[in-house]
C-alpha positions as CSV (number, residue, x, y, z in Angstrom):
1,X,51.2,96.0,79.9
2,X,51.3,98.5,77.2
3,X,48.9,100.0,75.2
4,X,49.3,97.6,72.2
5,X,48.9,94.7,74.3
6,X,45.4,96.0,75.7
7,X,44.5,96.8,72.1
8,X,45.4,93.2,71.4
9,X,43.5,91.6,74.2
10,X,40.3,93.7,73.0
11,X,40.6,92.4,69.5
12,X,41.3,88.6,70.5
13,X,38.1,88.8,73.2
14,X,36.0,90.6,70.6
15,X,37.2,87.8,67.7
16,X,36.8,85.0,70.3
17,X,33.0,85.7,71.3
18,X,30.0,84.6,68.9
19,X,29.2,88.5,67.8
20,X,33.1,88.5,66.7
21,X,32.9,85.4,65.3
22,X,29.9,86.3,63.6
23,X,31.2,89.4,62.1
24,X,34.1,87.1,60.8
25,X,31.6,84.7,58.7
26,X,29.5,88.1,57.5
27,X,32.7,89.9,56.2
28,X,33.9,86.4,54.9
29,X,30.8,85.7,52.6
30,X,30.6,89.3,51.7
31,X,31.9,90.5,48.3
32,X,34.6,91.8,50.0
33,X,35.6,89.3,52.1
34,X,35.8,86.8,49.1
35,X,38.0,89.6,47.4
36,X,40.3,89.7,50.2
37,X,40.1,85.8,50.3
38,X,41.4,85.6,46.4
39,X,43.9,88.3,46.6
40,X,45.9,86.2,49.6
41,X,44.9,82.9,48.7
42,X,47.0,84.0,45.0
43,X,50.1,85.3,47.0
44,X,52.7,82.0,48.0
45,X,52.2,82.5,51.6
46,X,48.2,82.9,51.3
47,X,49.1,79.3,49.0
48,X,51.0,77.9,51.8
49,X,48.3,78.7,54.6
50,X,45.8,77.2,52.3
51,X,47.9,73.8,52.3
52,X,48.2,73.7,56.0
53,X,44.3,74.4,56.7
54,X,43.3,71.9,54.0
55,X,45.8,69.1,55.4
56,X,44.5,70.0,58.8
57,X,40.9,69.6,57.5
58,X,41.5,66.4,55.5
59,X,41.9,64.6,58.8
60,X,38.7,65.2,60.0
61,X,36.6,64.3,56.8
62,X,35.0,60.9,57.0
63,X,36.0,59.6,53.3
64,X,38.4,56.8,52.4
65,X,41.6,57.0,53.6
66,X,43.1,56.2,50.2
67,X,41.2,59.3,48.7
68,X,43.2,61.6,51.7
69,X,46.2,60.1,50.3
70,X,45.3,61.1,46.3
71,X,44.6,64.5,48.4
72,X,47.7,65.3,50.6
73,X,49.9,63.9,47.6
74,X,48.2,66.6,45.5
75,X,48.7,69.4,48.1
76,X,51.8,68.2,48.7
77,X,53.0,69.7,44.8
78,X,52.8,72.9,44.7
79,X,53.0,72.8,40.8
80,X,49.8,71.2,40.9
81,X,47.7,74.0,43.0
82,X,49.1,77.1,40.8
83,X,52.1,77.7,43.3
């Protein structure tokens, strides 16, 4: 194991455990955070992960199913999200 693997592990244990995960959801809902948030979310690939996480989310919301279909269509165009 090198160095950059140990440095790794320490980051994943540190983002895995609630003080991590807490520091996540501070930074998040920060000014900051939400700055950093925009700037990807308006790159293609910050887009694209944005489609994937809200697809993956869809499925667990307890609405309609023919209102997750108006949904995926919609994410499905990228024209129609500004991509």
């Amino acid at each position: 194991m090198n160095a950059i693997d140990g440095i790794q592990g320490l980051v994943a244990g540190y983002l895995a455990s609630p003080k991590g995960q807490e520091a996540i959801r501070s930074f998040l809902s920060s000014p900051d955070g939400k700055e950093v948030i925009d700037a990807y979310l308006a790159t293609p690939q910050g887009q694209q992960m944005a489609r994937l996480l809200l697809m993956r989310a869809l499925d667990g919301l307890s609405i309609p199913e023919e209102v997750k279909v108006v949904i995926r269509n919609a994410l499905a165009e990228p024209g129609r999200l500004g991509a």
